[in-house]
N, C-alpha and C positions, 0 to 999 in steps of 0.2 A: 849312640847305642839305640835310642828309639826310635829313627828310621828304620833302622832293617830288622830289629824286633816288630815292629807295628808292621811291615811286609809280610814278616811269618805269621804275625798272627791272621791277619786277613786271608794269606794265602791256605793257614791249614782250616779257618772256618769252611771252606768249600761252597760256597755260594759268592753268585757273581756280588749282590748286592752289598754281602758282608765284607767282598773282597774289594771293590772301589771306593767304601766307608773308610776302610784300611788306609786305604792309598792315599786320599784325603788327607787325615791325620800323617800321616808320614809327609804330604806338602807341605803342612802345617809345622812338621817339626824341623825339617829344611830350613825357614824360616828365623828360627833360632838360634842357629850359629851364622848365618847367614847377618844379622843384627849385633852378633859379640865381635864379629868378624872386622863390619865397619865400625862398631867404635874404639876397635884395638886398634884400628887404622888411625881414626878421626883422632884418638887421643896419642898416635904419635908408638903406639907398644909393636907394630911390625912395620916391617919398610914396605915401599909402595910395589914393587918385585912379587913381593909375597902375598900384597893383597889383591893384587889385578890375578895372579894363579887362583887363589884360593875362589874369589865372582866370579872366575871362568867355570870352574869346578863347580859351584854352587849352582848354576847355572845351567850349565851342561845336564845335572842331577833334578832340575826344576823341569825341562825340558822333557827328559825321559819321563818323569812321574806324570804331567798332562798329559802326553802322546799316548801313555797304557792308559790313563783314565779314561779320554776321548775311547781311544778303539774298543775299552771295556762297556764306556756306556753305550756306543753307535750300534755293536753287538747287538748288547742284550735290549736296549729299547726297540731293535729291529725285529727280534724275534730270533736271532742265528743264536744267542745263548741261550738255554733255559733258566730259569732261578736257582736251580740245583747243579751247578755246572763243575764235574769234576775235572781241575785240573791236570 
């Protein structure tokens, strides 16, 4: 739940700054099931089927959250976003 709540909030702050802080915290929390994930593995609680889908998935979701951060910061350090950027 606090991935995609930490996205809306970043997203309805409306500033780029506020919004890749956001984003941030949301890689951060990726991280977290991401850790309960291999040690339901490591300790044998899902089969290995379910765990290679699930670090596909996590991964894929690790993926997409760097590529918007990159293109959010390259933006706005470039000057194409302003600090005030209404999405």
């Amino acid at each position: 739940m606090s991935i995609p709540s930490n996205l809306a909030k970043g997203y309805g702050r409306k500033t780029t700054v506020d919004y890749i802080r956001m984003l941030y915290i949301s890689y951060g929390s990726v991280c977290e099931p991401e850790t309960q994930i291999l040690l339901a593995g490591d300790l044998g609680f899902i089969e290995k089927g379910e765990l290679d889908t699930a670090k596909k998935e996590i991964a894929e979701l690790e993926r997409m959250l760097k590529a918007l951060i990159k293109s959010l910061e390259n933006k706005h350090l470039t000057g194409l976003l302003p600090e005030n950027t209404d999405f």
